[in-house]
C-alpha positions as MATLAB code, in Angstrom:
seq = 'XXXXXXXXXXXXXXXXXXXXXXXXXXXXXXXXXXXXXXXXXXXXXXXXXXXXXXXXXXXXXXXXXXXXXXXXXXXXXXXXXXXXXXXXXXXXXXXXXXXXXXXXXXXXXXXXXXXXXXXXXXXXXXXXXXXXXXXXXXXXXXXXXXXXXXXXXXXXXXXXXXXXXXXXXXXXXXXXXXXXXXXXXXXXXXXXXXXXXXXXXXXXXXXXXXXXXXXXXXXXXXXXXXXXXXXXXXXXXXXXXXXXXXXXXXXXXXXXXXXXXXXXXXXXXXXXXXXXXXXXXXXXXXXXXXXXXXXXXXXXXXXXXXXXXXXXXXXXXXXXXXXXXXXXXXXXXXXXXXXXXXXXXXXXXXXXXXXXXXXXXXXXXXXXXXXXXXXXXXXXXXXXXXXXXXXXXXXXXXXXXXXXXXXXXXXXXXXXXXXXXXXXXXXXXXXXXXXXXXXXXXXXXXXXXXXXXXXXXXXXXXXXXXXXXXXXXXXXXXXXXXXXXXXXXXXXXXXXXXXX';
ca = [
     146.205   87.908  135.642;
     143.111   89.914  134.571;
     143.572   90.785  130.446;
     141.577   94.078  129.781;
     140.881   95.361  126.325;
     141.921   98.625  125.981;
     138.588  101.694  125.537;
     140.130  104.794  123.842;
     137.611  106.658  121.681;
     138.406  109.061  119.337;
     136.255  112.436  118.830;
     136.096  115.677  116.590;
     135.354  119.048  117.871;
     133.506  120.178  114.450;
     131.450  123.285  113.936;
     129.656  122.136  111.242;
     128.220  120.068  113.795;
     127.451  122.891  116.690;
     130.048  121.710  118.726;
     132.341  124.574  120.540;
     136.188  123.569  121.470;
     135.362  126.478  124.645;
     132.316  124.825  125.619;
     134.013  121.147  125.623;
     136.702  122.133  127.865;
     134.742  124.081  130.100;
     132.738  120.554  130.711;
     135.329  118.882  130.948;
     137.436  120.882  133.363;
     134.355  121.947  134.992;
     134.854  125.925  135.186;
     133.239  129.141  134.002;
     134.536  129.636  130.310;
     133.128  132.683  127.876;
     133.243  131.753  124.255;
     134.141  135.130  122.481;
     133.361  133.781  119.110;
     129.313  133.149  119.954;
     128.958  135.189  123.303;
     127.774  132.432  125.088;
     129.648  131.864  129.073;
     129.262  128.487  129.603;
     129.213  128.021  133.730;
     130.205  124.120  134.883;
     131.757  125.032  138.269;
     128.721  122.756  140.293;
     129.840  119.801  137.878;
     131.153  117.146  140.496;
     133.394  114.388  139.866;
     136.842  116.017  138.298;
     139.655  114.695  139.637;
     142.427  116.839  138.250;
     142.743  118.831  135.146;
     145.950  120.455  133.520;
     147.232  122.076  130.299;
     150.256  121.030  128.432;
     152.233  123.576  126.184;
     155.137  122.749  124.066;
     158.666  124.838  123.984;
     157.330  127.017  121.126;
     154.049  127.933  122.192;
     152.977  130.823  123.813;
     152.992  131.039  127.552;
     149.414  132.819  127.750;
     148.016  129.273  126.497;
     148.198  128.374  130.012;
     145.280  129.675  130.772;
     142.464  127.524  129.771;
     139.911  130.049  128.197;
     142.448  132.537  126.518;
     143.802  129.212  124.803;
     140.654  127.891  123.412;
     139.015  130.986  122.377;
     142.652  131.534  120.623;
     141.857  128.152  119.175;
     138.378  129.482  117.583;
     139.592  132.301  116.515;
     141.927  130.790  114.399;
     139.888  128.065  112.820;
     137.523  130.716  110.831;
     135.554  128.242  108.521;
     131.970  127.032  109.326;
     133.174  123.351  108.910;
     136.508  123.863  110.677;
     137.832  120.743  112.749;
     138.744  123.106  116.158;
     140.478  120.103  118.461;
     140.313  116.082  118.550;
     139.602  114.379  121.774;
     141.145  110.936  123.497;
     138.963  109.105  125.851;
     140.810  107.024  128.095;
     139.551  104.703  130.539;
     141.890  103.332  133.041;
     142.061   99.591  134.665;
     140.411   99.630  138.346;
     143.630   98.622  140.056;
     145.301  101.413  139.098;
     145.653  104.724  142.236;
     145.484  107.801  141.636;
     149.254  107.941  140.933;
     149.216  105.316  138.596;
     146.443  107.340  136.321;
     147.615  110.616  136.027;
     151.474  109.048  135.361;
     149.729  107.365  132.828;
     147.870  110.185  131.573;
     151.022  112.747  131.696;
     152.682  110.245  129.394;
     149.823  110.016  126.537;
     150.357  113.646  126.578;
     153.718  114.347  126.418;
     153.395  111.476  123.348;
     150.658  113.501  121.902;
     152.821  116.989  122.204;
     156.224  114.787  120.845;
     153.833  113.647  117.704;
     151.744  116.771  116.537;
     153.546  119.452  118.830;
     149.874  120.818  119.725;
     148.719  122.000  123.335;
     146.671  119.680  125.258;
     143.864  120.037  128.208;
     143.691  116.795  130.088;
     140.957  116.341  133.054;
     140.730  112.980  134.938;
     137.074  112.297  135.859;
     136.126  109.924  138.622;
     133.242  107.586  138.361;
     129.438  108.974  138.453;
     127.797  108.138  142.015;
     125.106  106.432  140.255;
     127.328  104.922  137.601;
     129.934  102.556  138.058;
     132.504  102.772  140.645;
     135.515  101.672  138.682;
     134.683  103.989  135.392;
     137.889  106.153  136.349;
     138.735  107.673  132.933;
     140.308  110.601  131.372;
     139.412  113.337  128.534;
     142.303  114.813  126.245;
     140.906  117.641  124.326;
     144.001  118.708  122.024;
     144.428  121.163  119.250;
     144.380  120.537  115.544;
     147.116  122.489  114.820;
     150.643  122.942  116.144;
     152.903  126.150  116.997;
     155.595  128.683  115.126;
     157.305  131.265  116.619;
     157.646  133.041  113.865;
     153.794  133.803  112.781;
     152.209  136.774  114.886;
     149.431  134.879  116.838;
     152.331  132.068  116.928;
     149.761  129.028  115.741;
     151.499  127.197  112.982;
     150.329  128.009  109.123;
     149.145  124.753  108.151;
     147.686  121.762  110.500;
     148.919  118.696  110.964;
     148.002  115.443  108.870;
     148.802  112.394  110.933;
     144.959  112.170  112.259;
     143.321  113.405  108.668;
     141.135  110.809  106.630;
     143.955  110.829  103.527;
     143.049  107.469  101.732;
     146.920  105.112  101.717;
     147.140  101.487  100.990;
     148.999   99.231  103.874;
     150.024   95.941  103.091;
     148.025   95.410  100.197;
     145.034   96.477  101.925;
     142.966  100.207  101.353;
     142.601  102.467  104.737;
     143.218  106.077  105.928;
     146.268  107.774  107.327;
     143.909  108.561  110.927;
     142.923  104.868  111.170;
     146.489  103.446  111.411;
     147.524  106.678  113.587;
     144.755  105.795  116.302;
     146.180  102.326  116.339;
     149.842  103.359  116.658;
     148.126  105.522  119.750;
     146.363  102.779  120.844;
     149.634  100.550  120.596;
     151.377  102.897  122.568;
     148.833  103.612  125.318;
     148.498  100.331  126.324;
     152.433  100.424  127.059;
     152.492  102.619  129.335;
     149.605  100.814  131.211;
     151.259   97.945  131.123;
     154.708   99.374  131.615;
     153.216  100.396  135.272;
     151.276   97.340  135.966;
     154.232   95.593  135.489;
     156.231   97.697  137.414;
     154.231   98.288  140.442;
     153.484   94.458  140.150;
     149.723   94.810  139.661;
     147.467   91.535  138.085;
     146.300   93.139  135.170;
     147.070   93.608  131.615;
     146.188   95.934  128.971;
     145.395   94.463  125.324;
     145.389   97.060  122.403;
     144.744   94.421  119.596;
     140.524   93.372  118.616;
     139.965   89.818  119.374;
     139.417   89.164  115.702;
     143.116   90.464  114.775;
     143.708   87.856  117.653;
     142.561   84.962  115.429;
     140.569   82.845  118.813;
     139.223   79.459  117.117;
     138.804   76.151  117.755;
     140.727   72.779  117.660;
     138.378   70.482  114.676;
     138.444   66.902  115.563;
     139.589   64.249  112.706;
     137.067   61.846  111.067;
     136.564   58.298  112.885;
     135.887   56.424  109.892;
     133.062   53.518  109.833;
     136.140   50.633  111.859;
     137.406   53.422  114.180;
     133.586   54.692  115.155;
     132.394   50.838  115.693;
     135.217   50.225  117.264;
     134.762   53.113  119.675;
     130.501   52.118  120.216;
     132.206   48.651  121.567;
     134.572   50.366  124.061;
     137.576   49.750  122.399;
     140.052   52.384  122.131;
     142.101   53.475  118.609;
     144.490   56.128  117.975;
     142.092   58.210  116.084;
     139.333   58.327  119.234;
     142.253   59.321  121.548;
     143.322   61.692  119.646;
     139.904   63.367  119.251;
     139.774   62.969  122.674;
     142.909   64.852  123.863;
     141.499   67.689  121.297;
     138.018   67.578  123.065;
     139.768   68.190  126.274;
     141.693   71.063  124.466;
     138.496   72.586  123.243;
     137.081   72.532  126.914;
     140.122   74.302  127.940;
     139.824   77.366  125.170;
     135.896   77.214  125.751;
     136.946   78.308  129.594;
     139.431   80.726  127.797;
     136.624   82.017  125.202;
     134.043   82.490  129.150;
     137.028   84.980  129.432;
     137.312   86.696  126.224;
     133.614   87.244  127.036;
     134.217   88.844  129.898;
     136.705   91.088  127.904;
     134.033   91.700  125.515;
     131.791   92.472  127.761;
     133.846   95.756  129.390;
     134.326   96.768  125.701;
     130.813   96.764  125.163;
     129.396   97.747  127.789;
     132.053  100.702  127.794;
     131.075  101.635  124.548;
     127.355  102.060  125.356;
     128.396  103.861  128.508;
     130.725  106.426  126.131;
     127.765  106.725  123.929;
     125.432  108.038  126.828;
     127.888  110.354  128.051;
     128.367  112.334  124.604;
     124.568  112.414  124.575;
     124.478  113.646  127.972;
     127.284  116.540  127.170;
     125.554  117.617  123.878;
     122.286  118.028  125.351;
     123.826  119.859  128.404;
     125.214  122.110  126.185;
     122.464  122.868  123.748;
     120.162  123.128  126.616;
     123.284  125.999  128.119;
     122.725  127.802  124.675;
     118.850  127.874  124.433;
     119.192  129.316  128.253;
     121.479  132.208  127.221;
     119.167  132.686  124.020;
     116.189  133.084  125.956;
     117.384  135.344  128.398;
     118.503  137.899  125.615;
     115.246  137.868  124.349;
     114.127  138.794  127.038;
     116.237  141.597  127.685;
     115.328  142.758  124.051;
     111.737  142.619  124.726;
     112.233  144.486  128.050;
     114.304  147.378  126.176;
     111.671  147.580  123.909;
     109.108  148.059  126.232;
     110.046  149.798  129.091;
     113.473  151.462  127.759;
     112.102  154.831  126.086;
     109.525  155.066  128.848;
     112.316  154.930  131.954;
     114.747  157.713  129.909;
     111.641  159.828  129.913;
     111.169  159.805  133.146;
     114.848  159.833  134.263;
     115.216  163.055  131.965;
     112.021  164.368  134.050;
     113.821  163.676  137.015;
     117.241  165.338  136.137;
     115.129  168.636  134.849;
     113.152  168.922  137.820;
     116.342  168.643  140.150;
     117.711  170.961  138.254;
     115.013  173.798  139.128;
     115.149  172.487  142.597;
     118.642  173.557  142.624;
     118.128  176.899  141.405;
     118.321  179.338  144.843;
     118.085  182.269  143.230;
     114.869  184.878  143.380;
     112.787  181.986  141.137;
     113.961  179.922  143.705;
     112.502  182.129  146.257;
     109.118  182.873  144.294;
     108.593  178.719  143.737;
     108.796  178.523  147.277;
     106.561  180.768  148.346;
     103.995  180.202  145.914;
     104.699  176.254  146.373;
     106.019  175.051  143.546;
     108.811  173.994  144.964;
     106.473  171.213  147.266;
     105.017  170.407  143.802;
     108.131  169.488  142.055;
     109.266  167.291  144.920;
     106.186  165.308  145.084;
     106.339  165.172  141.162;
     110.033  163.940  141.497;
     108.744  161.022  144.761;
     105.926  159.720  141.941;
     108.636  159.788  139.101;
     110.831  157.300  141.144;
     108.153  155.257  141.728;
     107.450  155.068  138.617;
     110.883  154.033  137.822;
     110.932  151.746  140.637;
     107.808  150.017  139.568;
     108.928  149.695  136.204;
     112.034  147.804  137.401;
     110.259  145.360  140.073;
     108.458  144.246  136.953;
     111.726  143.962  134.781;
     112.878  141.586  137.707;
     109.118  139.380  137.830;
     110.212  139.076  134.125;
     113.732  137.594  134.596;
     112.829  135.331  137.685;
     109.877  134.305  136.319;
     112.134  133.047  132.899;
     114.796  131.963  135.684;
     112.410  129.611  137.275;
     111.395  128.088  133.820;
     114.634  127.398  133.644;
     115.273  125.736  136.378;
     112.368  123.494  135.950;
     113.677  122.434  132.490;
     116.581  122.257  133.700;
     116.000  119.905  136.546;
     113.405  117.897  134.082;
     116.493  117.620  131.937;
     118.857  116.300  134.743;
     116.048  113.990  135.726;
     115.633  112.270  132.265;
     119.537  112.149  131.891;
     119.622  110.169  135.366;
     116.837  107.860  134.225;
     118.816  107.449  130.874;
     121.910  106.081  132.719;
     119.519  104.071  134.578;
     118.103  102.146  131.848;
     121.499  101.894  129.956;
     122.665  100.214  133.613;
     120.149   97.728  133.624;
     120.827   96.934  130.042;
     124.245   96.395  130.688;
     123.322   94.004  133.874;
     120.935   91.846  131.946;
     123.289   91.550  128.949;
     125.914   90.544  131.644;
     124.652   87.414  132.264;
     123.618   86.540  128.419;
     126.839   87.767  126.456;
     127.558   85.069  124.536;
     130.751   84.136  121.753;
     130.089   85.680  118.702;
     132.543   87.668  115.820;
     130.664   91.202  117.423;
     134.213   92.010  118.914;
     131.768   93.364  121.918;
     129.022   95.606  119.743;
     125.431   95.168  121.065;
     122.500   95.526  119.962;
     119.989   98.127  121.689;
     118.356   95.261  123.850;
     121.822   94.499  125.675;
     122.237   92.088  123.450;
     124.882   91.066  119.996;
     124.173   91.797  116.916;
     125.284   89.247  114.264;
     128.035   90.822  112.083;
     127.472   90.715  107.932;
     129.520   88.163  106.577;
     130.763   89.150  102.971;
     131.355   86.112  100.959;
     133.800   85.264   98.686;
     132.917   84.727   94.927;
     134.812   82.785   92.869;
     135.424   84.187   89.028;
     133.196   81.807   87.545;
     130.254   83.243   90.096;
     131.350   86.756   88.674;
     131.555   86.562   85.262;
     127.826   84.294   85.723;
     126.412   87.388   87.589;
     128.045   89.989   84.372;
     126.323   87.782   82.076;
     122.905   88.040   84.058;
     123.304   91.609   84.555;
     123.936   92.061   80.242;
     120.639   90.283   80.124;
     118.845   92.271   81.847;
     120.115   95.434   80.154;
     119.831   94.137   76.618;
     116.158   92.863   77.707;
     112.995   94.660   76.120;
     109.461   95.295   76.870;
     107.013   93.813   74.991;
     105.008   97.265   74.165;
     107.584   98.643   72.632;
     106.848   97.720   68.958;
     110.490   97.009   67.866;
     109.824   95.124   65.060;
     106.066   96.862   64.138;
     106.056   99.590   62.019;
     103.449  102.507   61.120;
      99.956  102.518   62.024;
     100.441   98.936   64.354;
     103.192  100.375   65.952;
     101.389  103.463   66.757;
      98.357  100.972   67.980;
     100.351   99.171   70.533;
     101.770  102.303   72.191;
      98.787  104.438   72.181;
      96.643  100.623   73.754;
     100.104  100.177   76.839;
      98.879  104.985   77.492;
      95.438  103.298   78.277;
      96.506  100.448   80.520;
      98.600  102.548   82.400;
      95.551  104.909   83.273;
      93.493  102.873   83.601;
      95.796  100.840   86.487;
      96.908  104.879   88.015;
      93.101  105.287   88.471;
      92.804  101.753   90.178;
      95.549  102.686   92.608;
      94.123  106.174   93.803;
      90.572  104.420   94.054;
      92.357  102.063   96.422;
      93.970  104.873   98.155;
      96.673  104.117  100.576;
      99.456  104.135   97.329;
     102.947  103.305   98.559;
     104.872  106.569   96.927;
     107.749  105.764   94.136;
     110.018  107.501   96.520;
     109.613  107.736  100.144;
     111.983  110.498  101.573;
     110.874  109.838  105.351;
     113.750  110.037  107.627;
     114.590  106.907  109.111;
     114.523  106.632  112.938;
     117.722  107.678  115.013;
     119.825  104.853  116.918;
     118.017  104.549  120.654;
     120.712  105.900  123.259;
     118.162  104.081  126.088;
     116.279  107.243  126.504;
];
C-alpha cells in the first residue's frame, strides 16, 4: 500500500497585501468577474484546466450568494479596512488513484465540514494537472469567507467574524502555539479521513497520512557494546549472545533503512509539492498584477485621448448639428441659400466636418490597438517566462529526485533541489545558564580604559580630550582608505528564488 503525506496549504486573502477575494475566485473558477470595490473586470474565461467549480451556502445565508461575483464583491464590501482579512483559502491535492468521483466526494465533504465549523460560504474549483506540469497534480482550491451569516442584520453577514482560524496565542499541553495552528491540524486530521474513508472503501492501495514524519518519531535500532572477550571472540569466528544479538538488530536496521528509502519517497511528494504550490501563487500574483497594470494603462489612455481630442470633436459635432439645422430650414431663407448657393456650401462644410470627426476617431483607435498590441506582447513575454519558470522548477524537482536523502527537513529543500539542514537548538543545562548570566554581568559592569574613573581634574580632562584625537585621527584614516563598511547597512536583503 502506497502511504502519501497529506499537501493542504493554508492562504489569506489580505488587502494589505494587494490581494482581491474577486480577483482570486475569478482565477480560480476561471470566469469574467468585475470587482466593484477597485473597478477592475478581471477576464479568466481562456484559463484551461478547471475541472468543476461550485458554491456552497449555508441555511441562513442569502440565496443571491449563489452567484459567484455578487457574493464576493458582497464579501469586499463588507470587509472596509485597508488590512482586512477578505477570505482564507484550502489547497488540496488529491492521491493519483483517485477518479473524478472520488475527488469531488472528497471535496464536497471538506466543505460541508468547513460550512458545519465556521458556517461561512465557500467557492470550491477542482483544477486538473497543467499539460506541461505533472499529470497526477489533480488538486482543489477552497476560497471561503472570513465571516459567517445572520438573518437578522440587513446585508445578512454576521456582526463579528469567526475566531477558530485567528493567530490568538493558547498554551496546549504545556507547550505555547496559536488557536489557527491547532485548527489547520484538526482540518488536516479530518481531511485525510475522508481520503482514506474512500480509499478504503472503494478498495484503492493508498493511504493518506496527516501527521509530519518527525511527530512520527522514525529512528534507529543502536546496537549494544561487544566488550574486549565478546569482540575477540567474534574476530575468531566464534559466535556469543551479544554478536547475535547485534546481528538480529543489524538486520532490523536494514529493514527500517528500506522503510526510511520510503519515507523518502514520501518526503519527496511533500517537497516537491511545496515548491510546485510556491510557483503557482507566484504565477497567480503576477497574472493578476500584470491584469491591473493592463486596465491602468488603458484608462490612461482614454484620459489622454479626452484630453486631446474631446473639446475638439464637440466643436465640431455642435458645427454639425447648427449647420443641419439651417439645412432644414425650407422657408424663403431656405429658398434664397439655394439660389445663391449656400445651401451647396453648407453641405460640403458638413462632408469635411465628418471627416474631420472620422479622422479624429481612426486615430483614437491607432491609439488603443497600438497600446493593445503592447499588451499582448507583454503579455505573451509574461506567459513565456512563467512556462520557463515551471520548467526550471521541473528539472529541479527531477534532479533532487534521485539525490533526496534522510534528513530531519520533514521534505523542505533548499533552492538547488536539494535539503537544507534544520537548526538544532540545544539544550543548556542551569549550570551553562547561570555561567552565561555571569559572563553577560561582566561585560556590562566592564569599563573602558579612557574613561578616567579614578582621575580627577586637569588628568582627567587630559585623557578624554588625548581618546577626541585618536578617534579623528583613526575617522580620517578610514575615509582616506575609502571603501568604509557603514555602522548600519539598511540594504534589503535578496528575495527567496522561486526558479525564475
Amino acid at each position: 500500500m502506497r502511504a502519501l503525506e497529506l499537501h493542504v496549504s493554508a492562504k489569506i486573502i489580505q488587502r494589505s497585501k494587494g490581494r482581491s477575494s474577486v480577483a482570486a475566485a475569478a482565477y480560480r473558477a476561471g470566469v469574467r468577474l468585475h470587482d466593484e470595490r477597485t473597478g477592475l473586470t478581471h477576464d479568466y474565461t481562456n484559463k484551461s484546466g478547471v475541472e468543476f467549480s461550485r458554491i456552497y451556502l449555508p441555511e441562513n445565508a442569502p440565496e443571491q450568494f449563489r452567484d459567484r461575483e455578487t457574493l464576493w464583491n458582497s464579501v469586499e464590501k463588507k470587509e472596509n479596512r485597508s488590512n482586512s482579512c477578505t477570505a482564507r483559502e484550502l489547497e488540496v491535492a488529491f492521491p493519483y488513484e483517485f477518479n473524478i468521483m472520488q475527488r469531488r466526494e472528497t471535496g464536497d465533504g471538506i466543505v460541508r465540514e468547513l460550512m458545519r465549523r465556521y458556517g461561512c460560504a465557500v467557492d470550491i474549483c477542482f483544477h486538473e494537472p497543467n499539460i506541461s506540469g505533472d499529470e497526477r497534480n489533480y488538486h482543489a482550491h477552497i476560497l471561503f469567507t472570513d465571516r459567517g451569516f445572520d438573518t437578522s442584520t440587513k446585508d445578512g453577514w454576521a456582526k463579528n467574524k469567526y475566531r477558530d482560524l485567528s493567530n490568538d496565542k493558547i498554551t496546549l499541553n504545556g507547550e505555547k502555539t496559536t488557536r489557527g495552528k491547532q485548527e489547520i491540524l484538526s482540518l488536516r486530521e479530518y481531511t485525510a479521513g475522508v481520503m482514506n474513508h474512500i480509499a478504503k472503501r472503494d478498495d484503492l492501495s493508498v493511504m493518506v497520512e496527516h501527521l509530519s514524519f518527525e511527530a512520527r518519531g522514525i529512528d534507529r535500532e543502536p546496537q549494544i557494546h561487544l566488550g574486549s572477550v565478546a569482540n575477540d571472540m567474534e574476530r575468531k569466528g566464534n559466535t556469543t549472545e551479544r554478536g547475535s544479538q547485534n546481528n538480529k538488530i543489524i538486520d532490523l536496521n536494514k529493514k527500517r533503512e528500506e522503510a526510511h528509502k520510503q519515507v523518502n519517497y514520501e518526503k519527496f511528494d511533500e517537497f516537491a509539492g511545496a515548491k510546485r504550490a510556491a510557483f503557482q501563487s507566484w504565477s497567480l500574483d503576477d497574472k493578476i498584477n500584470e491584469d491591473r497594470r493592463c486596465e491602468s494603462e488603458r484608462r490612461k489612455l482614454e484620459r489622454e485621448l479626452e484630453e486631446f481630442h474631446g473639446e475638439k470633436d464637440r466643436a465640431i459635432k455642435t458645427n454639425i448639428s447648427a449647420i443641419q439645422n439651417k439645412l432644414q430650414d425650407k422657408g424663403l431663407k431656405g429658398i434664397a441659400r439655394d439660389l445663391l448657393g449656400h445651401n451647396k456650401r453648407y453641405i460640403e462644410e458638413v462632408s469635411d466636418l465628418n471627416k474631420s470627426l472620422a479622422s479624429g476617431e481612426m486615430r483614437k483607435q491607432e491609439a488603443r490597438e497600438t497600446l493593445a498590441n503592447l499588451q499582448n506582447e507583454r503579455l505573451l513575454k509574461m506567459a513565456k517566462q512563467h512556462e520557463k519558470a515551471e520548467k526550471i522548477i521541473e528539472e529541479k524537482i527531477d534532479k533532487a529526485r534521485s539525490s533526496f536523502k534522510e534528513d530531519d527537513t520533514d521534505g523542505k529543500g533548499d533552492q538547488q533541489g536539494g535539503l537544507t539542514a534544520r537548526k538544532v537548538k540545544r539544550n543548556r543545562s542551569k549550570k551553562t545558564y547561570e555561567t552565561a548570566r555571569k559572563v553577560d554581568r561582566t561585560r556590562k559592569t566592564r569599563t573602558t580604559s579612557y574613561s578616567g574613573k579614578d582621575t580627577e581634574g586637569k588628568q582627567k580632562k587630559r585623557l578624554k580630550n588625548s581618546h577626541n584625537e585618536a578617534l579623528d585621527k583613526q575617522e580620517k584614516s578610514v575615509k582616506k582608505r575609502g571603501g568604509a563598511k557603514p555602522e548600519h547597512d539598511f540594504t534589503p536583503p535578496r528575495g527567496p528564488s522561486l526558479g525564475r
